[in-house]
N, C-alpha and C positions, 0 to 999 in steps of 0.2 A: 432705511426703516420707514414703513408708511406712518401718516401722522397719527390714525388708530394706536396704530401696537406703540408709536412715544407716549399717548397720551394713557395708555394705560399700564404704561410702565412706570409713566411718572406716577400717577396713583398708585403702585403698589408700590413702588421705594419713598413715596412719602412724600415729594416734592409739590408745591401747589402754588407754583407761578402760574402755572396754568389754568387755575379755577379761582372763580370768582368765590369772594365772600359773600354768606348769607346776608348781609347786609345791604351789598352793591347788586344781588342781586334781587333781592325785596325792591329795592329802590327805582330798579331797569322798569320791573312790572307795574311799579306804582307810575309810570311814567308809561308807560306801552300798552297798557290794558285800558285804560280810558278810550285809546285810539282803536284798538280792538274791537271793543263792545259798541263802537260808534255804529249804529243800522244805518244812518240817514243816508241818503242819495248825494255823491257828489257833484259840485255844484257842475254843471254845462257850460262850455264853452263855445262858441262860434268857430266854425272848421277856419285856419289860418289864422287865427289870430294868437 
């Protein structure tokens, strides 16, 4: 079975080990979107170092 058709099996029989809680994932974005919306330039490095 490909992981598609598991994962939307498990959604339809109810199982939800597989999906995150609104909570953890509120929490992912409160953590990942700061770094998202960052525009600046990152910093430069010197080739080989």
């Amino acid at each position: 079975m490909a992981h598609d058709e598991r994962l939307i099996g498990d959604a339809m029989a109810g199982d939800r080990q597989l999906f995150a809680r609104q909570y953890a994932a509120e929490l992912a974005w409160k953590i990942v979107e700061p770094i998202l919306d960052d525009t600046s330039a990152p910093p430069q490095y010197k080739p080989g170092t």
